[in-house]
C-alpha positions as CSV (number, residue, x, y, z in Angstrom):
1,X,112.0,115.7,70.4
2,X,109.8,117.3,67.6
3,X,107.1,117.6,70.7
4,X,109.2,119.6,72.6
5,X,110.3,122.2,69.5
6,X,106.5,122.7,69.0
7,X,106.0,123.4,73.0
8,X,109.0,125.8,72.6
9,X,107.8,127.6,69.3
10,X,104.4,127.9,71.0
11,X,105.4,129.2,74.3
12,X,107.9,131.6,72.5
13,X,104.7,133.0,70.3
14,X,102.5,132.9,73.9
15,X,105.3,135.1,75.2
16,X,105.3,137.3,72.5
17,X,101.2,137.7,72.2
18,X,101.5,138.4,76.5
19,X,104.0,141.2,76.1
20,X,101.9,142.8,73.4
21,X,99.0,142.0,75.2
22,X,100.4,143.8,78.3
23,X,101.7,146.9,76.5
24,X,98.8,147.9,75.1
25,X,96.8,147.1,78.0
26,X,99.8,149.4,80.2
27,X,99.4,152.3,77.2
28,X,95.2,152.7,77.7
29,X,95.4,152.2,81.3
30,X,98.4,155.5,81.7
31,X,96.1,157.3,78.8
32,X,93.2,157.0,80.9
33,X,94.3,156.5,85.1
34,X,95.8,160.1,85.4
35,X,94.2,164.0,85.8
36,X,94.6,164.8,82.4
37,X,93.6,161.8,79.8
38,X,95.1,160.8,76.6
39,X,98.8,160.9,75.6
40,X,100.2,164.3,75.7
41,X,103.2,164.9,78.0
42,X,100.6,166.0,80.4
43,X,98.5,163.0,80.4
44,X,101.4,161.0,80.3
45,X,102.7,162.4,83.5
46,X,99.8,162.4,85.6
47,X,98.7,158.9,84.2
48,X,102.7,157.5,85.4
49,X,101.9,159.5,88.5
50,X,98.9,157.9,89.2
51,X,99.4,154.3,88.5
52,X,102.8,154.6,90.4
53,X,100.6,156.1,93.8
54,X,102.2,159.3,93.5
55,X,105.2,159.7,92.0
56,X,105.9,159.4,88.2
57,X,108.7,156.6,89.2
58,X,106.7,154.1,90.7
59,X,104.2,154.6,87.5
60,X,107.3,153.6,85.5
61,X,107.8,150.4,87.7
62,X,104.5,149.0,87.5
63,X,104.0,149.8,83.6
64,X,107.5,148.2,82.9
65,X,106.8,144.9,85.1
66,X,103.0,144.2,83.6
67,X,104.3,143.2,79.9
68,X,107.4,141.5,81.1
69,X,104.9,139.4,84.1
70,X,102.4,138.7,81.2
71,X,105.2,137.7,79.0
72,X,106.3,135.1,81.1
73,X,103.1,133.8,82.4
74,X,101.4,133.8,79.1
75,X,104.3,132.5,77.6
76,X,104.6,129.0,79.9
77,X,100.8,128.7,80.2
78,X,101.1,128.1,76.5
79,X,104.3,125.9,76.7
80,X,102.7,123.5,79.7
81,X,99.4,123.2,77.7
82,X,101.2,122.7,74.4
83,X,103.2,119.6,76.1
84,X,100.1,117.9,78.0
85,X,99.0,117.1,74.5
């Protein structure tokens, strides 16, 4: 039983490094993908727009989805290799 609690610990702190991970991976990729680089509303806008193929929405989407995908799959990568030991 103590196993297991370690595997969960470690695949909560997995999940936690992935989503952080992702985040700032999703912040330097809108900063830099758009028209107008960096942060500014402007840059922000046509990064979104970019990433999204067109339309700010679809920007918002795909930046929303990559921290919560890494989350998860960071996060039970580090659970299943923390239980095959």
């Amino acid at each position: 039983m103590e196993e297991d609690n370690g595997a969960v610990i470690a695949g909560g702190v997995g999940a936690a490094l992935g989503a952080a991970g992702g985040t700032a991976g999703v912040v330097g990729a809108i900063s830099a993908a758009g028209s107008v680089t960096g942060l500014s509303a402007a840059g922000i806008t046509s990064g979104l727009a970019a990433i999204g193929g067109g339309t700010m929405l679809g920007g918002i989407a795909v930046t929303v989805a990559a921290p919560a995908t890494l989350a998860v799959v960071v996060g039970y990568g580090v659970y299943r290799l923390w239980r095959s030991h």
